[in-house]
N, C-alpha and C positions, 0 to 999 in steps of 0.2 A: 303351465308352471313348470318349470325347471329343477331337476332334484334336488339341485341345491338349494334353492328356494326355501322349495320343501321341507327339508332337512332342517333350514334354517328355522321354518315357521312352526316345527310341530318342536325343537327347541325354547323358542321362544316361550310357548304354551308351556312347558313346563317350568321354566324359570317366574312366570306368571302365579304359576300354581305354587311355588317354593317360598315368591315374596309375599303371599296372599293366604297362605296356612301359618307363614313364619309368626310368633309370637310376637304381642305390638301393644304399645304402653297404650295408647288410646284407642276410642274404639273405629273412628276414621281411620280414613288410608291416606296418611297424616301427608304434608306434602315435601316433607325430606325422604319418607320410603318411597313417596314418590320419583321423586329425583332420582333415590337410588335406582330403580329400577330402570331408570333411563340409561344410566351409566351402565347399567349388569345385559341390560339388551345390547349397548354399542360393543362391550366389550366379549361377550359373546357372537358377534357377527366377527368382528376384526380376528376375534379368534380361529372362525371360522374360515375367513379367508386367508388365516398364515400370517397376519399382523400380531405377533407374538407382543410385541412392544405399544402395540395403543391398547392393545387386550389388558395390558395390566395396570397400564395406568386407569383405562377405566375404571376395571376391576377394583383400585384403590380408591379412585373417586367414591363407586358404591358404597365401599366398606367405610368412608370416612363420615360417610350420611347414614350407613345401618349396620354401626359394627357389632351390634350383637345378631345377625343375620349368618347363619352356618352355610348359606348356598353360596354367598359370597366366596367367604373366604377357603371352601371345599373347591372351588371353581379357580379361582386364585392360585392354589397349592397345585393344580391340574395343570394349569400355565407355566407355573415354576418347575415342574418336572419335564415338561416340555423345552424348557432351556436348560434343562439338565442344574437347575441352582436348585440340590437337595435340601440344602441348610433352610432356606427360606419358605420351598414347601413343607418341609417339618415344621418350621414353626408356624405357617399357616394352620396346618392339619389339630398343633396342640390348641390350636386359639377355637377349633372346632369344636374340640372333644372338651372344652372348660365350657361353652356353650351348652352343650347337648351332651351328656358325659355315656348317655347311653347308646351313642350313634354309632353305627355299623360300620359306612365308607370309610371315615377317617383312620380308624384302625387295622382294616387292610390295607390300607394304601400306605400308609407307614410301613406296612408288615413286606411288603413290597420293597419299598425304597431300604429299607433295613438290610432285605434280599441282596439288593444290587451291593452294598458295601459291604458284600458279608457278614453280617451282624446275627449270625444264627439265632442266639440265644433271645434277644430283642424283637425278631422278626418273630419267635415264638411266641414271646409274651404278646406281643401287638394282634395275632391269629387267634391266641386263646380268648383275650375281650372281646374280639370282634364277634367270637363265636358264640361266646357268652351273653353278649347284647344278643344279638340276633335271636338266640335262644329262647328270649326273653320275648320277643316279637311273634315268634313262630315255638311255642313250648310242643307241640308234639310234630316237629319237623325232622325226622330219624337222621336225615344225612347230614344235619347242621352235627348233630351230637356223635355222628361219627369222625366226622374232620375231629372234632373237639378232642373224642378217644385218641384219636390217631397225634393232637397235640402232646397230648399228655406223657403218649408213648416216649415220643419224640425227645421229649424233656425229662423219660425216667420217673415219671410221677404214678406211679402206679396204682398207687390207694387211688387219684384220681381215676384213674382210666378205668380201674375197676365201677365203680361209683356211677361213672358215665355208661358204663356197658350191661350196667344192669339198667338202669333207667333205660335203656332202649330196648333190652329184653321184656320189659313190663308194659314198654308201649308198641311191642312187635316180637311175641314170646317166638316166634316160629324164624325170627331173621339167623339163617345158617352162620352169617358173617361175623355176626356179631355173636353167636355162642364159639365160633373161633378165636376172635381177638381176646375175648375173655380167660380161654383158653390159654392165650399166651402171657397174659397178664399176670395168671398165676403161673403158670411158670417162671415168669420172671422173679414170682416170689419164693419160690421153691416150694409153694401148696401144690405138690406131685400129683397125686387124688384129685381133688379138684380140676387141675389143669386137664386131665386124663377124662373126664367125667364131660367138660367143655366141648372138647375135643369130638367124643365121642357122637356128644347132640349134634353138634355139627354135620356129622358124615350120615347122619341118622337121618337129615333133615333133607341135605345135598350129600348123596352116596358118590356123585363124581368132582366131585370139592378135591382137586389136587393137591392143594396148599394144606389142610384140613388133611387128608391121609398120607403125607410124605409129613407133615410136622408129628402125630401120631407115631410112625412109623421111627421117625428118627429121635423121639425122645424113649421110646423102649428100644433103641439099638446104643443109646447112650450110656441108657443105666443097663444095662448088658441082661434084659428081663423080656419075656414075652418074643423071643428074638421069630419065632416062624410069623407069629401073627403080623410081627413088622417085617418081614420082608414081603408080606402079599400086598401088607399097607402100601410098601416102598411102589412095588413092582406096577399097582393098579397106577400110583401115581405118574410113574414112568411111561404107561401107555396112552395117556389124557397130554402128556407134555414130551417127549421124549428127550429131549435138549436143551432141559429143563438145567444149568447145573448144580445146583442145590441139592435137585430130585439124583442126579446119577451119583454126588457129595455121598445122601445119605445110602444109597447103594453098595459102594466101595466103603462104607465106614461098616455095614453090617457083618461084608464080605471079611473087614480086620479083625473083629468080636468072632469071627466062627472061626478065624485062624486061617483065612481061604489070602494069603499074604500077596499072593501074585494076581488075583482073580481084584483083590482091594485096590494091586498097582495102577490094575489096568483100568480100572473104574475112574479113579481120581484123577490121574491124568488127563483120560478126557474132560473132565469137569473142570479140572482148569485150564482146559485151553476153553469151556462154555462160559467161564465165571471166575474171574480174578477175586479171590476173597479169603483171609486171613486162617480164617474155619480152614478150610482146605489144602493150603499150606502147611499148617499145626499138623492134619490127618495123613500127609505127604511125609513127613518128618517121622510120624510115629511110622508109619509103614515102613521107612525105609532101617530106622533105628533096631526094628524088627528082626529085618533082614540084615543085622550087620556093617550095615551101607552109613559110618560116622560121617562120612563127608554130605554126600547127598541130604540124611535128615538136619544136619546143622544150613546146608544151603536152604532148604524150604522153612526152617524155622526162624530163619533170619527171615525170611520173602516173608513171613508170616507178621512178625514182628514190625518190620516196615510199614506194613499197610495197617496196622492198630499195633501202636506201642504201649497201650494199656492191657496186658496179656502177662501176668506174673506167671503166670503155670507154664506158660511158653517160655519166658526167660528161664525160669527155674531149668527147664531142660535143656536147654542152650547150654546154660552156667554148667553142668552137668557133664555134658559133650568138651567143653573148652577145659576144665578143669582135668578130665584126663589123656589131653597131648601135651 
């Protein structure tokens, strides 16, 4: 037998099993799901050999004899994105998800197609149900509920992400990653203690957690506190990653808090030539502002400004700069 065959025949069997589990008004295998299924095998084979166009007509025949069948029209939407007609597989995928509201596929795969036309926001929402469902399939599955965190993040929801990171703390008290992320969650709510506290279990758990002692490191060189304990944070971090630019970021920002102005220059510069990123810019600007240098801190705070114009602190000092030439 031939792989394709193959491929074709251990296919088959599942589509067997999809028509054969799917929910059925009677208790026979009545002889329209019949039929369907004749149609969902042709059009599955044609599929398979690159007949995009009898694949869906089949595909439609099936669905016209078992439209409340979700493999149908899950398989259908698979087709449709295959000829590149989004519109159509969306609305396949929604005919799924009214079917089955708790189904997994359909809401990645949207979160997907959302992907391709840049739909950030959408493609969000469509990952959080997906995750959500799934959740619900697999309740103590830690990496479902960290994608989940990680949506949360994504979308600024942070009451959630908190919410979601301790449920993985209570089903996996000792996971380092996840007393990180929580970590930064409160941070993001400005609970300092807390977030400090996170942190700390983290490094406590995994002592070579880079991420975990360079964010440490760089929120006590922020708030200009603990500054020796953060540089040894910075520096371990810096020997686990070395070209890391985040990690050399918060190096040169510790270097500007002890006044060491040329020691900061030298730091950030390299860092961005490691790591194009706004943060770094803003720290390029102050240093140079430091030093005198109106032109140079107004060029980085503009590069700053460029790459995230939501930065009022950074306008403010721009405005600051412009206002007295």
């Amino acid at each position: 037998m031939s792989l394709t065959v193959k491929n074709i025949v251990g296919s088959l069997s599942l589509c067997l099993f999809f028509f054969i589990s799917a929910p059925i008004q009677a208790n026979a295998f009545d002889s329209k799901r019949s039929a369907a299924l004749s149609h969902f095998i042709m059009a599955e084979i044609h599929e398979r050999f690159g007949d995009i166009g009898l694949a869906i007509q089949e595909y439609k025949k099936a669905s016209s004899l078992d439209p409340a069948n979700p493999s149908i029209h899950l398989n259908l939407a698979t087709v449709y994105i295959k000829k590149n007609d989004f519109s159509l597989a969306i609305n396949e995928l929604n005919t799924v998800i009214k079917i089955d509201p708790d189904s997994v596929e359909p809401h990645a795969i949207l979160a997907l197609l959302y992907l391709t036309q840049n739909k950030i926001n959408e493609a969000a929402n469509e990952y959080e149900i997906a995750l959500k469902n799934a959740s619900k399939l697999d309740p103590k599955n830690i990496s479902i509920y960290k994608s989940l965190g990680a949506i949360y993040l994504q979308k600024r929801d942070f009451v959630s992400a908190e919410r979601v990171y301790k449920l993985i703390l209570d089903l996996s008290p000792h996971d380092a990653e996840a007393h990180f992320l929580l970590g930064n969650v409160y941070e993001e709510q400005k609970k300092d203690d807390l977030a400090v506290k996170a942190i700390k279990k983290s490094i406590e758990l995994k002592p070579d957690y880079p991420e975990a002692l360079n964010f440490l490191g760089y929120l006590y060189v922020d708030q200009n506190r603990n500054l020796d304990e953060a540089y040894l944070l910075i520096k371990r971090a810096l020997s686990i990653d070395p070209d890391n630019g985040a990690y050399v970021d918060s190096l040169g920002w510790y270097y500007f808090k002890k006044g060491r102005f040329q020691d900061s220059l030298e730091q950030l510069n390299r860092a961005i030539v490691l790591m194009q990123d706004p943060v770094i810019f803003d720290h390029l600007g102050e240093v140079y502002f430091k030093l005198n240098d109106s032109a140079n801190a107004r060029k980085n705070w503009e590069k700053s400004l460029q790459l995230d114009p939501k930065q009022p602190q950074v306008k403010s000092k721009l405005d600051k700069i412009l206002l007295k030439k």
